[in-house]
C-alpha positions, 0 to 999 in steps of 0.5 A, a space after each residue: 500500500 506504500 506504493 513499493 514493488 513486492 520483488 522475488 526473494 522479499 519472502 526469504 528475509 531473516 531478521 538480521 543478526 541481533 534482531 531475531 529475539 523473541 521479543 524483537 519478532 513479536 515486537 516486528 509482528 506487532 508493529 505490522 499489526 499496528 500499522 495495518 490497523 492504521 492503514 485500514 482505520 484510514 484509507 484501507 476500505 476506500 483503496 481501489 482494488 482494481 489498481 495493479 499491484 508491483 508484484 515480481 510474479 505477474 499482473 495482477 490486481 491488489 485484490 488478486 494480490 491481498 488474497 493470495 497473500 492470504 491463503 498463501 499465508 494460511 496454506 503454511 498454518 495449516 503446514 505447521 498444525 499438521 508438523 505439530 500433529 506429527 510430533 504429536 502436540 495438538 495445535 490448539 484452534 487448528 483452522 477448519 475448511 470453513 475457515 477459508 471459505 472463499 479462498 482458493 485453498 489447495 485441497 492438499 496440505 503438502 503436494 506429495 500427499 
């Protein structure tokens, strides 16, 4: 939404030496929050949608980006509950197929499954 291009390889950022605590990432976690809060009290449900989106893996639109950013995020959840399960912890609220109702969610959790 700042008008900056999401280039390949953005994904792949680790924090950098001296700032990867667990205290400094849920502090980065919730300035993000923060700053969407802000973004979506503001000018966020006014933003036009339609308009394309600077994204390194083709034309699309920021509606086409924000919801592929959302699945793609909740693709790796359920990733993560299912490699909890198999070390045998319960994840505690694992999300359901309603949950991501209206997502095009892979029907797989892993491709080789």
């Amino acid at each position: 939404m700042q008008g900056l291009p999401l280039k390949e390889g953005a994904y792949g950022r680790v924090p950098a030496a001296g700032q990867d605590s667990k205290a400094q990432v849920l502090a980065y976690g919730q300035d993000v929050l923060e700053r969407f809060r802000g973004w979506w009290a503001g000018p966020g449900p006014a933003t036009d949608f339609s308009r394309k989106a600077k994204v390194y893996y083709g034309d699309v639109t920021l509606h086409e980006y924000l919801e592929r950013t959302t699945w793609h995020s909740g693709q790796h959840v359920r990733q993560l509950g299912m490699v909890l399960t198999m070390l045998g912890i319960e994840p505690d609220r694992p999300p359901t197929k309603e949950f991501f109702a209206g997502l095009p969610m892979p029907d797989k959790v892993w491709d080789d499954e």
